[in-house]
N, C-alpha and C positions, 0 to 999 in steps of 0.2 A: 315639135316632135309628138305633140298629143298625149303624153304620159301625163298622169297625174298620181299622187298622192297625199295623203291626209294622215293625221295622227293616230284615227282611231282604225286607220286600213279602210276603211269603205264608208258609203253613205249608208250602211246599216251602222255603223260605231262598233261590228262586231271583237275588234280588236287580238283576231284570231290570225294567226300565222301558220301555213300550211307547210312550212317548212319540216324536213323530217330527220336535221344532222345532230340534233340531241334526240336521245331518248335514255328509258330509264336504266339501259343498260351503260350508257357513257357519262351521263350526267355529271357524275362522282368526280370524273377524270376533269371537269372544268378549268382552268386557272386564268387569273388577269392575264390579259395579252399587250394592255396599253393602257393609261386614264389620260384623262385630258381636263384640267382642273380651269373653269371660266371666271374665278378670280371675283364671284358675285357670290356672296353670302347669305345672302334672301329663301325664300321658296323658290324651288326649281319643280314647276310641275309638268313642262312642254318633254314631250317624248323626243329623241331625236328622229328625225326625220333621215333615212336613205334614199339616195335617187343614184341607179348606177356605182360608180366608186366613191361617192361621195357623203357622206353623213350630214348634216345640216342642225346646229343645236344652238336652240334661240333662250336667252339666259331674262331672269326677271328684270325690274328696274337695274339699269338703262338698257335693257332690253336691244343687246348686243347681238349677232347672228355671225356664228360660226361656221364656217367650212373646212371640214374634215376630210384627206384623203384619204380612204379605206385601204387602196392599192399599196403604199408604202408603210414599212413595218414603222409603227409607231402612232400612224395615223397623225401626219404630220398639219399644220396647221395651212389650210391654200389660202385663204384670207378672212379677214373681220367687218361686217359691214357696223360701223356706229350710227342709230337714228338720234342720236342726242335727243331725247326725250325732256320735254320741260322737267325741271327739279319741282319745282311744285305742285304736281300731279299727285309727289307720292302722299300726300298730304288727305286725297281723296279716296285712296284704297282701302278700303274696310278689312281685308284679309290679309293682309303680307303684300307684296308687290309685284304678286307673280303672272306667269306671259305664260300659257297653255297652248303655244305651239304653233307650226308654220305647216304651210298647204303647198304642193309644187303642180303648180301645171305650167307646159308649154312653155317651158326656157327659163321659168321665174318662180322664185321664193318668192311666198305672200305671208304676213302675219301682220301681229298687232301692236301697238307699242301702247304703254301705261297712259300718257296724254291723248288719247282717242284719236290717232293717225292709224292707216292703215300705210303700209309700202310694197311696193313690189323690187326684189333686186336680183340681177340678172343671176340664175344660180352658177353658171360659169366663169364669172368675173366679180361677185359683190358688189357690183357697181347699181345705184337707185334708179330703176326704173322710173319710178312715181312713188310720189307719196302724197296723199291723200286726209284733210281732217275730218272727221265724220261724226265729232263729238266735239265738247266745250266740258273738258275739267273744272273750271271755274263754276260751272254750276251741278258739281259733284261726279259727272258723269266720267266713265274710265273705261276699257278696253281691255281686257285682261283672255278673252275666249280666242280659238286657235278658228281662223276666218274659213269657210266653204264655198269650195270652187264650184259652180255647177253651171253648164250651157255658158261658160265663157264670160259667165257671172262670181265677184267675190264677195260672198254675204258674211256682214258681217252684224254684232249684236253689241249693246250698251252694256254695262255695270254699273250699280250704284242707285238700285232701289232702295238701300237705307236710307238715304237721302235724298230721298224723295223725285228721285228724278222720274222721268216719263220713259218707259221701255219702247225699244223700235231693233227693228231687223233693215236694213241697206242692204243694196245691192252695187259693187261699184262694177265698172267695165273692165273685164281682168286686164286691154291692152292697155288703156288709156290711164286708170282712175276715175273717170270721169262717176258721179253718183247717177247711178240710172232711176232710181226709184227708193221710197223707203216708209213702212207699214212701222202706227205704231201701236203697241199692246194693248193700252188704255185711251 
């Protein structure tokens, strides 16, 4: 379908919303309409993600991905994709365990999981497209950044300079997984 979105709204990161159904005259009037509680007690720093009626909210270790119907009251739950994430990962996280977010192009949820996988799953279905390793926990490295779609490329970036790991930016093939390329810092 060609639609794409990201966390921060655009490849500027401006994180600005043009929407105009609050403003300072109704603000006041706000109230809960629905919560939807992901059962993970960690850092939650990933935004939810909207694409059409659907909301998309990807939760820290085990770095679960929700699918939210917008269209029914309540915002009922459409399904849960699990990447079982190795339990020893968490081990390598310097900051909490937290998953900063998912990317939508072309039919598919793309984000990252704490074990340095990347996946893709169909946004209609939660079912895994691919999933992809693009790091080694074991030698400190971890995945925590919300991946960027760009020319049908998903780039994505390492964690865990503390320990002394070596920095690199990947590029995987949004259809396949497949690694196309990958530059690194140092």
């Amino acid at each position: 379908d060609g639609q794409w979105r990201m966390p921060a709204r655009n490849y500027a990161s401006t994180r600005y919303s043009g929407l105009n159904q609050i403003t300072a005259e109704n603000v006041g009037q706000l109230r809960m309409a629905w919560s939807f509680s992901t059962g993970v007690t960690r850092g939650h720093e990933a935004a939810p993600l909207v694409v059409g009626n659907t909301m998309y909210v990807v939760t820290p270790f085990p770095n679960i991905l929700y699918a939210l119907d917008l269209s029914q009251p309540g915002a009922p739950l459409k399904w849960a994709y699990k990447p079982d994430p190795a339990l020893a990962s968490q081990g390598v996280a310097c900051c909490d365990l937290v998953n900063r977010g998912a990317a939508y192009f072309d039919g598919k949820i793309y984000y990252n999981t704490l074990d340095a996988h990347t996946v893709a799953v169909d946004a209609a279905t939660g079912k895994e497209v691919w999933k992809t390793k693009v790091g080694d926990f074991n030698k400190g490295e971890s995945v925590t950044m919300a991946p960027l779609v760009v020319k049908g490329k998903v780039l994505v970036g390492n964690s865990g300079g503390e320990f002394g790991v070596r920095g690199w930016l990947t590029a995987l093939d949004a259809q396949s997984g497949k690694m196309i390329w990958r530059a690194y810092h140092t």
